[in-house]
C-alpha positions in Angstrom: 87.3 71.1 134.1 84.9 72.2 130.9 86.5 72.2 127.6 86.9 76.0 127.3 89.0 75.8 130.3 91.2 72.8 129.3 91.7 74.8 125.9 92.7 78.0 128.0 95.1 76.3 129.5 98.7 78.2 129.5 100.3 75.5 128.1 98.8 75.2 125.1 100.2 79.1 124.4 103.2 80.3 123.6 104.2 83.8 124.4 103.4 86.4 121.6 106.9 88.9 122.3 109.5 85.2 122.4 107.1 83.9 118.9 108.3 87.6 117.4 112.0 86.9 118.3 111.5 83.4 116.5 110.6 85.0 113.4 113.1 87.5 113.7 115.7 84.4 113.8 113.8 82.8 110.6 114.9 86.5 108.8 118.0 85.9 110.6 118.5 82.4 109.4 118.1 84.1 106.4 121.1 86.6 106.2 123.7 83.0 107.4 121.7 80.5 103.6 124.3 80.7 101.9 122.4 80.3 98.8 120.7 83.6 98.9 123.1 86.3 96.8 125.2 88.3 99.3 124.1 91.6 98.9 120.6 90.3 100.2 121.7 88.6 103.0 123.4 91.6 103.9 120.0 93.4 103.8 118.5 90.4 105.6 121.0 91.2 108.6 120.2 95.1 108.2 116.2 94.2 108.4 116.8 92.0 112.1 118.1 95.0 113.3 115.7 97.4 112.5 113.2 94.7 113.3 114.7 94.7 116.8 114.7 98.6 117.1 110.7 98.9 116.8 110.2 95.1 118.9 112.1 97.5 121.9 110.6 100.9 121.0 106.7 99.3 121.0 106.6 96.0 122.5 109.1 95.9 125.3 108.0 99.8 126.2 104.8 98.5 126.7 105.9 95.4 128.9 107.8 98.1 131.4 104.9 100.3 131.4 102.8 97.2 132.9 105.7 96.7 135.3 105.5 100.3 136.4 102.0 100.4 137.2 102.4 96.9 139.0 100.6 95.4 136.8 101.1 91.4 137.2 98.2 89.4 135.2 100.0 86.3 133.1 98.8 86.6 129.5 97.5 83.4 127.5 101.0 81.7 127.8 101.1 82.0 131.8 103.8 84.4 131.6 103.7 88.0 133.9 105.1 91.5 132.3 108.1 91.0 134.3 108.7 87.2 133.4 108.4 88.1 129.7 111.1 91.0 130.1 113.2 88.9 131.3 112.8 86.2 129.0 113.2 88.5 126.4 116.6 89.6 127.7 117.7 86.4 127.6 116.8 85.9 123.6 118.0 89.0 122.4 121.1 88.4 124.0 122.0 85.3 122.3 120.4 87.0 119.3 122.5 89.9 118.6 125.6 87.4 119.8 124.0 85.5 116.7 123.6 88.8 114.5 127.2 89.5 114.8 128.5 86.2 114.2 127.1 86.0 111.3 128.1 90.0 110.8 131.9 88.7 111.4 132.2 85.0 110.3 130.6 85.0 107.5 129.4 88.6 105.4 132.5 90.4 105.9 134.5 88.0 104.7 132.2 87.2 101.7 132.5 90.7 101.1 136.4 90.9 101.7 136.8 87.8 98.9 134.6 90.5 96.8 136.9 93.5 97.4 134.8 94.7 99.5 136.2 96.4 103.0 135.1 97.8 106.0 138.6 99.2 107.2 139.9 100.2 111.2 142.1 102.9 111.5 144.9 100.7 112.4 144.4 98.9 108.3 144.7 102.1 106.3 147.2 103.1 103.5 149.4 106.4 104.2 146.9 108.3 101.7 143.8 107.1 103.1 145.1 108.0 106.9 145.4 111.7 105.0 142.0 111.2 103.6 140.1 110.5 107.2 142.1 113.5 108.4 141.1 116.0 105.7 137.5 114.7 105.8 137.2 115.0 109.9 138.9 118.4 109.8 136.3 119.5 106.9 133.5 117.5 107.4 133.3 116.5 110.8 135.0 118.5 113.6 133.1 122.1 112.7 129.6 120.0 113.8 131.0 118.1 116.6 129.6 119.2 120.2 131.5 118.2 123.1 129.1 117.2 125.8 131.1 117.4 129.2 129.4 116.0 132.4 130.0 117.9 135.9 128.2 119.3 138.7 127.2 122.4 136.4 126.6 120.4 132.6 124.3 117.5 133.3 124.1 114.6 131.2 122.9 115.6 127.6 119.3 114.0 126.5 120.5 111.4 123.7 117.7 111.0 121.2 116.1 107.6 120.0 118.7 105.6 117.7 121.3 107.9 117.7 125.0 106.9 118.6 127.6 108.5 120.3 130.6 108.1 122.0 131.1 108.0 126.0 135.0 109.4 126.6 136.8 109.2 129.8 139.2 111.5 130.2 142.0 112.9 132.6 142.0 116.8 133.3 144.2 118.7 135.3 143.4 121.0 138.2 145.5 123.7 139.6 147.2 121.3 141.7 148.9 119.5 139.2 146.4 116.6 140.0 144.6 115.3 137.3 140.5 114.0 137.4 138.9 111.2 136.1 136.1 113.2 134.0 133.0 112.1 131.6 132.1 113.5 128.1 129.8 112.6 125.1 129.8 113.2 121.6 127.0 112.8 119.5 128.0 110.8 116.2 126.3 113.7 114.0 123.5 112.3 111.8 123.7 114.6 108.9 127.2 112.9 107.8 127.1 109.6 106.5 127.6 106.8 108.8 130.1 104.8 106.3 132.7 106.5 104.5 134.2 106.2 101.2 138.5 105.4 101.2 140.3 105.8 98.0 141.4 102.7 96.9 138.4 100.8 95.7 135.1 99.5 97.4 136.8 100.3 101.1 135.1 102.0 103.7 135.4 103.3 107.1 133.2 103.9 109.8 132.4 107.4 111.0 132.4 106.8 114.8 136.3 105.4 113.9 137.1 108.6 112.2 136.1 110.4 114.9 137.8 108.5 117.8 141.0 108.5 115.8 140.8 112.6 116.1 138.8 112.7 119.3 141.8 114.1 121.6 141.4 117.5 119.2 137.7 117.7 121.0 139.3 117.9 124.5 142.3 119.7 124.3 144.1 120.1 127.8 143.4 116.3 128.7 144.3 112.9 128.0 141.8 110.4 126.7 141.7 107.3 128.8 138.8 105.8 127.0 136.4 106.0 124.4 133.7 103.6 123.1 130.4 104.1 121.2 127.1 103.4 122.5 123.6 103.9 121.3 120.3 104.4 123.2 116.5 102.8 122.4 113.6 104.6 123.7 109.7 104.1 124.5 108.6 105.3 121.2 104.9 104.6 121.8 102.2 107.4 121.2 100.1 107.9 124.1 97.0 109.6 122.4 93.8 110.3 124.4 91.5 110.9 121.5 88.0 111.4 124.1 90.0 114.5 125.4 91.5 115.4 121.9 89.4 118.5 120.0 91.9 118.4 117.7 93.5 114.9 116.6 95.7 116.2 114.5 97.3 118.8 117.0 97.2 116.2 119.5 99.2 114.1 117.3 102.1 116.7 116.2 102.4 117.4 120.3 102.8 113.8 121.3 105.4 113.0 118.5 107.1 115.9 119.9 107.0 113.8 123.4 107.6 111.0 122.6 111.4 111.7 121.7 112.6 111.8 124.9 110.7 108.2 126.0 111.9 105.9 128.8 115.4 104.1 127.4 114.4 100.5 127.0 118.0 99.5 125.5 121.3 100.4 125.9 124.2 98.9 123.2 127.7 99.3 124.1 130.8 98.3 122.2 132.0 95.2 123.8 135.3 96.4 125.0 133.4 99.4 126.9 135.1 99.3 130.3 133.1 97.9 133.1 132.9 101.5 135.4 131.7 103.5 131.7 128.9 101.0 131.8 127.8 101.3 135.2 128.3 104.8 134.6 125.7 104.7 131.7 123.8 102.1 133.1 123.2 104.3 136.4 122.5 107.7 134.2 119.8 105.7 131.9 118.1 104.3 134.8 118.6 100.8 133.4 118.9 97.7 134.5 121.9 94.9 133.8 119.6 93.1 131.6 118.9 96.0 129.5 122.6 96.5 128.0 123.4 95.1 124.9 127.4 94.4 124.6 128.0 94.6 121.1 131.4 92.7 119.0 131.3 95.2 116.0 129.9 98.4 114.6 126.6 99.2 116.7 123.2 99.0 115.0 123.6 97.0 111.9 121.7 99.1 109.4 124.9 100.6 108.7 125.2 97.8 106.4 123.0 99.0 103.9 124.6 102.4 103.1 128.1 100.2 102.0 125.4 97.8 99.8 123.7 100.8 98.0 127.2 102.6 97.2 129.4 99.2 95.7 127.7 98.1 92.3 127.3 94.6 92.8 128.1 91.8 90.6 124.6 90.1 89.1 124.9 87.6 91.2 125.0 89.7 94.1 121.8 91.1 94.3 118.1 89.4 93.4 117.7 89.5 89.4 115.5 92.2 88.7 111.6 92.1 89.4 109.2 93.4 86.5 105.4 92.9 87.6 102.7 91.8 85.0 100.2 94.1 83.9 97.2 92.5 82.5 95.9 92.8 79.1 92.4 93.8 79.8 93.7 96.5 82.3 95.9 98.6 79.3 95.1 101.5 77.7 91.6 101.2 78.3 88.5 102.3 80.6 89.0 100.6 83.9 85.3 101.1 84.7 84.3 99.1 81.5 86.9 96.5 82.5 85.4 95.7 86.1 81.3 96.3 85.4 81.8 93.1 82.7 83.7 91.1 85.7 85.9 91.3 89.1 89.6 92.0 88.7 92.0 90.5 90.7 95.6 91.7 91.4 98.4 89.9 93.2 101.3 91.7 94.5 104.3 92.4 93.7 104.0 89.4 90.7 101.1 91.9 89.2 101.6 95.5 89.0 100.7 98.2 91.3 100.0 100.2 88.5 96.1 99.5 88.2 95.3 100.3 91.6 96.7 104.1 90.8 95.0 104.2 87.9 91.9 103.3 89.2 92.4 106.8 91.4 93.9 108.6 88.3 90.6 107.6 86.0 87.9 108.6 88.6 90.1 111.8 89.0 89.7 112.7 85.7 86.7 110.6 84.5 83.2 113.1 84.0 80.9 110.4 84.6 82.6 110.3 88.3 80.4 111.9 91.1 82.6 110.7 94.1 85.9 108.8 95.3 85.8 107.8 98.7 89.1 106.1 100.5 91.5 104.7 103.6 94.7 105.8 103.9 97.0 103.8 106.5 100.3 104.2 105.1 101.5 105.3 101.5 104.4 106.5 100.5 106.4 109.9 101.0 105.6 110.3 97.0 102.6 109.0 96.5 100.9 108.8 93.1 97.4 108.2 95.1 97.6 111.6 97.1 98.3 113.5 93.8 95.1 112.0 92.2 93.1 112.8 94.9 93.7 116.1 94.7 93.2 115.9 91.6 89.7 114.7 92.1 88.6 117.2 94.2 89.8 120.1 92.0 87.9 118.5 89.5 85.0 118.9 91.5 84.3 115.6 92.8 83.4 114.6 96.1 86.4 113.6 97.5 86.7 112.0 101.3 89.5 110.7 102.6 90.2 108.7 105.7 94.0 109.3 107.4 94.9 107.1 109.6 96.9 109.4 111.9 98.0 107.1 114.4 99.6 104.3 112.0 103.0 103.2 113.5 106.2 105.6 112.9 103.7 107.0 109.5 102.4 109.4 112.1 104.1 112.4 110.9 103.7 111.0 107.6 100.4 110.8 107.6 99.7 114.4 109.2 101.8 116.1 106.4 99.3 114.3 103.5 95.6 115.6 105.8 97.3 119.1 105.9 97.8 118.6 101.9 94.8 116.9 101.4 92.3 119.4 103.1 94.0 122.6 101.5 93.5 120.3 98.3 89.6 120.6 99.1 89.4 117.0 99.9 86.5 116.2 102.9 89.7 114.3 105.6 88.5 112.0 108.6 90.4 110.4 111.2 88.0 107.4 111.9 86.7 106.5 115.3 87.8 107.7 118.4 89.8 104.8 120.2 90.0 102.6 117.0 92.9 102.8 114.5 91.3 102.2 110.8 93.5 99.5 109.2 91.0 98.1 106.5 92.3 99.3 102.7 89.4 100.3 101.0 88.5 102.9 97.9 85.2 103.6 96.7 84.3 105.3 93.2 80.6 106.5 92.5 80.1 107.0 88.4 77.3 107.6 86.6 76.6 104.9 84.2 74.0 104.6 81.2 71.8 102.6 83.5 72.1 104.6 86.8 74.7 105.0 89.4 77.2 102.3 90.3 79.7 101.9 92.9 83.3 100.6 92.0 85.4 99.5 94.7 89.1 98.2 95.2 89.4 96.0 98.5 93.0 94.8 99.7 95.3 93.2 102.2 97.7 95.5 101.9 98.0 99.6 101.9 97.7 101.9 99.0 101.7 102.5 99.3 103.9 102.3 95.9 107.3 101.4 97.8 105.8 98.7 99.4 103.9 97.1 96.6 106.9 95.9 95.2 108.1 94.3 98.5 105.3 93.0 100.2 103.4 90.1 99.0 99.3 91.4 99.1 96.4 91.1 97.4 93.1 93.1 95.9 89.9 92.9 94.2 88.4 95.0 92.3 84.4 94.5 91.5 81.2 96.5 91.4 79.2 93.9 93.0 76.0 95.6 94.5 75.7 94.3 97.9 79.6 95.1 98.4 78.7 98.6 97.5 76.1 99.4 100.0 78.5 97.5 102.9 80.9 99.8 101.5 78.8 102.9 101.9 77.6 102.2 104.8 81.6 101.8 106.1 82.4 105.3 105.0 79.1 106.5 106.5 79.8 104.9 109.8 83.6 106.4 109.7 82.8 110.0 108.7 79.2 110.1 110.3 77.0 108.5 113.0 75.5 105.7 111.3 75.2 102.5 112.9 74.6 99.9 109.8 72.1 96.9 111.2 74.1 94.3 109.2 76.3 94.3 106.0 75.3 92.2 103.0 78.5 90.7 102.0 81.6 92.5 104.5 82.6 92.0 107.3 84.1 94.3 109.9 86.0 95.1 112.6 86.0 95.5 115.7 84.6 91.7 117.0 82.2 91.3 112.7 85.2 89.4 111.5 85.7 87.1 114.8 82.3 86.7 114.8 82.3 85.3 111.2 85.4 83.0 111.2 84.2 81.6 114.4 81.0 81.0 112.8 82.8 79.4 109.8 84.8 77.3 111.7 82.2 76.3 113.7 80.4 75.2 110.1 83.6 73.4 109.8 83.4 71.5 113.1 80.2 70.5 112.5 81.1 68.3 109.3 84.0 66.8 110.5 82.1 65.4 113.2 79.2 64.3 110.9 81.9 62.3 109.4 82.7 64.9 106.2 85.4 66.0 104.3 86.2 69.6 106.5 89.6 71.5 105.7 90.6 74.9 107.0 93.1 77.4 105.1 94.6 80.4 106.2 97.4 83.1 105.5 98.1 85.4 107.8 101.3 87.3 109.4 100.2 87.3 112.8 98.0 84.6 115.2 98.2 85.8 118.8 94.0 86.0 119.3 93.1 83.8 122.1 89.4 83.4 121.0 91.0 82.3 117.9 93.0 79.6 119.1 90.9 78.2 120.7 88.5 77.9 117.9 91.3 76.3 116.0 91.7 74.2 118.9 88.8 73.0 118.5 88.2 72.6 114.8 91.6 70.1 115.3 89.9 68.2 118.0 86.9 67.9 115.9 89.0 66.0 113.0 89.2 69.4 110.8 92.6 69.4 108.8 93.7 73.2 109.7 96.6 74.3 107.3 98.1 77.7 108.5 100.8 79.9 106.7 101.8 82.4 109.5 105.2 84.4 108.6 105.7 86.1 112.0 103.8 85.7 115.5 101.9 82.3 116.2 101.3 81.5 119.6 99.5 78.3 118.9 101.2 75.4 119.6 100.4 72.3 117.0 101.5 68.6 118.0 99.5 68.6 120.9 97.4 65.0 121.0 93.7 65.4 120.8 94.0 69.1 120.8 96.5 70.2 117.8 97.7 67.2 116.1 95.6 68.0 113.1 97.0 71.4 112.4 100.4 72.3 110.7 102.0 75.3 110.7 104.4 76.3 107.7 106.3 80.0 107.5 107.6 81.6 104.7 110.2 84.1 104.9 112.0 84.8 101.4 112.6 87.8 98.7 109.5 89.6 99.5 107.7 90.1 102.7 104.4 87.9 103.2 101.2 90.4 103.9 98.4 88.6 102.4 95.7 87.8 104.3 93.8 84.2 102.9 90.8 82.6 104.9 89.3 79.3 103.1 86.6 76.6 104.2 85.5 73.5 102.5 82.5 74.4 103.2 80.8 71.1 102.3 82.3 71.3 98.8 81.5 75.1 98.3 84.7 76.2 99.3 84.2 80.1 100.8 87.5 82.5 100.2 88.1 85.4 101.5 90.9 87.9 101.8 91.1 90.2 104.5 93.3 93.3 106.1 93.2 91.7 109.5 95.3 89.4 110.8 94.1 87.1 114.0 95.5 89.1 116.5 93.4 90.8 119.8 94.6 94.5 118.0 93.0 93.9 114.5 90.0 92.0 116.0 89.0 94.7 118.7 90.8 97.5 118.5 90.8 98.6 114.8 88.4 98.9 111.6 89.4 96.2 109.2 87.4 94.2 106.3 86.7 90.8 105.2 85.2 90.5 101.6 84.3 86.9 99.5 85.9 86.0 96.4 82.5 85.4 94.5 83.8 84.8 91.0 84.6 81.4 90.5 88.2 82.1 88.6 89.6 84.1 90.7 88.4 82.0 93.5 90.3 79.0 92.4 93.2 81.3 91.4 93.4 81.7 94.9 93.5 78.6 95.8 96.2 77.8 93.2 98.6 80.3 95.3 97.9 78.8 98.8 98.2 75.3 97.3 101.4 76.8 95.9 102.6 78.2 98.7 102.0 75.2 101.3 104.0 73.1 98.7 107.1 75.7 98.7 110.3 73.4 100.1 112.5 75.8 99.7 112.1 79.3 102.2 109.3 77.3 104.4 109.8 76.3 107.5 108.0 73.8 110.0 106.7 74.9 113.4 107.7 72.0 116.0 105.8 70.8 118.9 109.1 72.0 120.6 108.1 76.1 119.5 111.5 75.6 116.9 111.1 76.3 112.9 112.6 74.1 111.0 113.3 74.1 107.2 111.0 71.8 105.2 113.0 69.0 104.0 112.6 69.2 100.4 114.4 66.2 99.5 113.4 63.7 97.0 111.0 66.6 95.4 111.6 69.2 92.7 112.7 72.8 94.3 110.2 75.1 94.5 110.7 78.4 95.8 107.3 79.6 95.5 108.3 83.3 95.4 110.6 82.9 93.0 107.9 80.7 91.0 105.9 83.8 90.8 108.7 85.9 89.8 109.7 83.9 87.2 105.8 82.9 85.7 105.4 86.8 85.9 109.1 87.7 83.2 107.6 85.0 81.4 104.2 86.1 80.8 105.1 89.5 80.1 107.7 88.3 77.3 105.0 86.1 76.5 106.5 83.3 76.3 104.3 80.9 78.2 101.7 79.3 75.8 98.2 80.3 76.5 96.8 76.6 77.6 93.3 75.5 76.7 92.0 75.7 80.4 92.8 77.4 83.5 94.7 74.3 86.4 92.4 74.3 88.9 93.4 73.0 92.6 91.8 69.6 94.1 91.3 70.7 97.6 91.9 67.8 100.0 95.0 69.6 101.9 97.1 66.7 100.4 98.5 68.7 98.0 98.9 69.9 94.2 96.3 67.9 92.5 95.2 70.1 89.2 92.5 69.4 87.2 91.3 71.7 84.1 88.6 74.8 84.9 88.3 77.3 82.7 89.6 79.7 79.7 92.6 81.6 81.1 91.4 84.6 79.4 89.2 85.8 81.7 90.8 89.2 82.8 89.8 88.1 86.2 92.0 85.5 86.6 94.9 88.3 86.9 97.8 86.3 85.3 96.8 84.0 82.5 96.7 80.2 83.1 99.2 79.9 85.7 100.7 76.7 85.6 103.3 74.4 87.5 
């Protein structure tokens, strides 16, 4: 057996859909720690269940559409479509018995000892029984439909996510007989799920209201039963671009379509009677496996509407976030501010704020001949779009890249070309088959000594919302050789060109596997000549097989592989003479982890480099994405700092197991250090200037054992982003 085989080898995998449902418990695990303040771990609960709504909608509809075409080949783990489905069934089972646990044992009493209530009918007061019956009679009943099933009504199409009840009732005929009949009604959408009682912080839900009154619906009969259920569907987009002269019409018609995909789930309240299920079951074309029996209100995110309307006590919620805005970055010429050095920004500790300005300054700047850009997801308000059209009716050159086919932004996304274009900005879709993921803006000025290009690279999209959730970085430089590679990106994406090589990027589809192999390979190479060789990276996804293996073999070769992954890893560490030199660590806290790090020792050189792609066979092959060097030694060792940082959180990290389990760093015997909330707190301070400025920048001792600091350089340099961070 050669070694590429031996490292193929299905046991050294672990399925990619049952490593998702282990991070989805690590955000679980999250709602039950106690420490966190309630409110959040009520959000935390909300998030599993909206995780677990797109995890059906995208990844298990694409598992039954392999089933349906018979399609049987094991994937890197050994495992067939129809093994993994049924695995699946089995963890998500014990999952939402998990979710609901929690939902009942634990947050609803928290919230009961904080006057907080989520009443039944059977627990109201006299005048809130009056209330629920003026609001149904007001409210409610004049938008209810009645959805009867016979030989003449069939049963109604029930969109994606929504809930409704299933009533069996009893009807009459002219015999004197009476009928076991079927019924749905839709629980509307318009009317808020959670309702308001008098009395306080008590609420009610809607689908309880509603049964209380439901015999009003069907008058003539006699309700034998009612229970609440609610339906997922295959909410993939099937778009054939090669046939497609119009992407974006293509687009608008298969959103249309896809609202009435396949039903991959069905959740049913647990008391729903055994012959209602089968009933459901049969009319969804479902199996057993697919219902979800569910002991509480269906579909968690509920959850949040009772959060948003209660004001909480401080201790509640999360203190409140304010991001650092550099020095050299106010109320001055950004331009000026990146031609003397590279500007780097780390969100959400740093502020969002440059990143729009940078937009809002070429907008308006005279010296500005062009702003070139990729959009993959921003917000439904965003500052960006309103700049670029600014730009264009300031005559600049303005081309945009919309990424129409970016997960549920679709419609999104179509709404800002449409605005864009009649803006007079030059829109692109990218390249037909390939999503463009990479987050890239380019600004051509006029300076005194010729044109210059000024770009902003980053791991994470040009969306305001999210830059105060997500964790993600950028770079802001007007480095030469990036500028032609960045060029020569927009050229390939609007145009033909085919660029023979790029100077200091590199791209996807198969550049940046290429390169990381190359640099691990570099990295192989010392540790067997006996030298120091340490890999570092950040990611949220490793499911690449290529990729594995490489790490594989870097481990095998002696290399100390460190690896922050927050979601899917389907390498499996602990593994003698194969993985026993690489650890895995997770961190899933306040703020989502997006970042993308990738370090090498590099024989003491020490290469960073951030990047939009994760390691994962999508971002690698199937979409455009970037890889660009930190070349400025600062920010290069800032960087550093924050992985060192981060690999030394004991706090919200936890430990993948040879076993496939996560488990929580043991942080005893060492200071706490919530690495998140180290950032957080380093950011209030520096922006109420309370930290002294130190005489030199802590730099990081990189042997992978550790925080070892030893002095650099003056923290004023405006590209270190925040000052002299120190621990």
């Amino acid at each position: 057996m050669s070694e590429k085989q031996k490292l193929d080898s299905p046991k050294f995998y672990t399925n990619r859909e049952l490593s998702w449902i282990a991070f989805n418990d690590r955000v679980l695990e999250e709602a039950r720690d106690a420490d966190n303040p309630l409110f959040e771990r009520v959000s935390f609960l909300a998030i599993t269940q909206s995780n677990l709504d797109e995890f059906f909608n995208v990844r298990v509809a694409s598992l039954r559409k392999m089933v349906s075409v018979k399609y049987s080949e094991p994937d890197a783990a050994g495992m067939t479509p129809k093994e993994q489905l049924k695995a699946i069934s089995k963890r998500v089972h014990a999952m939402v018995a998990k979710q609901y646990r929690t939902l009942t044992r634990s947050l609803l009493p928290s919230l009961r000892h904080r006057k907080i209530y989520l009443r039944t009918p059977e627990e109201l007061t006299e005048a809130q029984r009056d209330f629920i019956g003026d609001y149904f009679h007001q409210e409610v009943f004049p938008i209810l439909t009645p959805m009867a099933v016979d030989a003449s009504r069939p049963f109604p199409f029930l969109s994606d996510g929504s809930m409704n009840m299933a009533v069996r009732l009893a009807r009459p005929d002219g015999d004197g007989k009476h009928h076991d009949e079927f019924a749905t009604v839709q629980i509307p959408g318009g009317v808020p799920r959670v309702i308001h009682l008098p009395g306080g912080d008590e609420f009610i839900m809607l689908e309880d209201v509603i049964r209380t009154f439901v015999n009003e619906l069907f008058i003539g009969s006699t309700i034998k039963e009612t229970a609440t259920f609610r339906v997922t569907r295959d909410m993939g987009l099937d778009v054939d671009e090669a046939d497609a002269s119009d992407l974006i019409k293509e687009v608008q018609s298969q959103l249309k379509k896809r609202e009435r995909g396949r039903v991959m789930r069905l959740e049913v309240d647990a008391g729903m009677g055994k012959r209602l299920v089968r009933y459901l079951t049969k009319q969804m074309r479902i199996d057993s496996d697919d219902v979800y029996p569910i002991n509480g209100p269906i579909d968690l995110t509920f959850l949040k509407q009772i959060i948003k309307r209660v004001q909480p006590d401080p201790d509640a919620v999360y203190p409140e976030h304010t991001p650092y805005l550099n020095p050299v970055l106010q109320n001055q010429n950004i331009f000026d501010t990146i031609r003397q050095q590279d500007v780097f920004v780390h969100l959400p500790y740093d502020s969002f704020a440059p990143v729009t300005e940078f937009i809002h300054q070429a907008a308006g700047d005279p010296e500005v001949l062009a702003v070139k850009m990729t959009l993959y997801r921003v917000s439904s308000q965003s500052p960006i779009i309103k700049y670029l059209k600014q730009a264009a009716n300031n005559g600049k050159q303005v081309t945009v890249l919309v990424e129409l086919k970016a997960r549920f932004d679709e419609e999104n996304n179509v709404h800002w070309a449409r605005e864009l274009e009649e803006a007079g900005c030059h829109v692109i879709y990218g390249l037909v088959g390939l999503k463009t993921h990479c987050k890239l803006t380019l600004v051509v000025r006029r300076d005194e000594d010729g044109l210059r290009r000024y770009m902003h690279m980053a791991t994470g999209n040009y969306n305001d919302v999210t830059a105060r959730l997500y964790t993600d970085m950028g770079l802001f430089t007007c480095n030469t050789e990036i500028g032609i590679d960045a060029s020569s990106i927009f050229n390939m994406l609007s145009g033909f060109s085919e660029p023979p090589f790029f100077h200091k990027l590199s791209i996807s589809p198969d550049g940046i596997k290429d390169f990381l192999s190359d640099q691990i390979d570099a990295e192989i190479k010392e540790a067997r000549a006996g030298r120091k060789a340490i890999i570092w990276m950040k990611m949220n996804s490793l499911s690449n097989p290529h990729m594995i293996r490489k790490l594989y073999e870097a481990s095998a070769a002696g290399v100390q592989v460190n690896l922050l992954i927050r979601g899917i890893c389907d390498l499996k560490v602990g593994i003698p003479g194969v993985s026993d030199n690489i650890s895995v660590h997770s961190i899933v806290g306040r703020f989502l982890e997006h970042s993308r790090i990738y370090y090498f020792y590099a024989g003491g050189e020490e290469h960073v480099y951030l990047s939009s792609a994760d390691l994962m066979t999508r971002n690698l092959k199937r979409r455009v994405e970037i890889l660009f060097p930190i070349l400025q030694d600062n920010i290069r060792v800032h960087l550093l700092q924050i992985f060192d940082l981060m690999w030394s959180d004991n706090v919200k990290t936890r430990v993948l197991q040879p076993d496939d389990t996560w488990k929580l760093v043991d942080g005893r015997g060492h200071p706490r250090l919530d690495v998140q909330e180290y950032f957080v707190e380093h950011a209030a301070a520096m922006n109420q200037e309370l930290l002294p400025v130190p005489e030199s920048t802590p730099a990081v001792t990189n042997d992978g054992q550790g925080m070892r600091f030893t002095p650099l350089q003056s923290p004023d340099d405006p590209g270190l982003g925040k000052a002299g961070t120190r621990v």
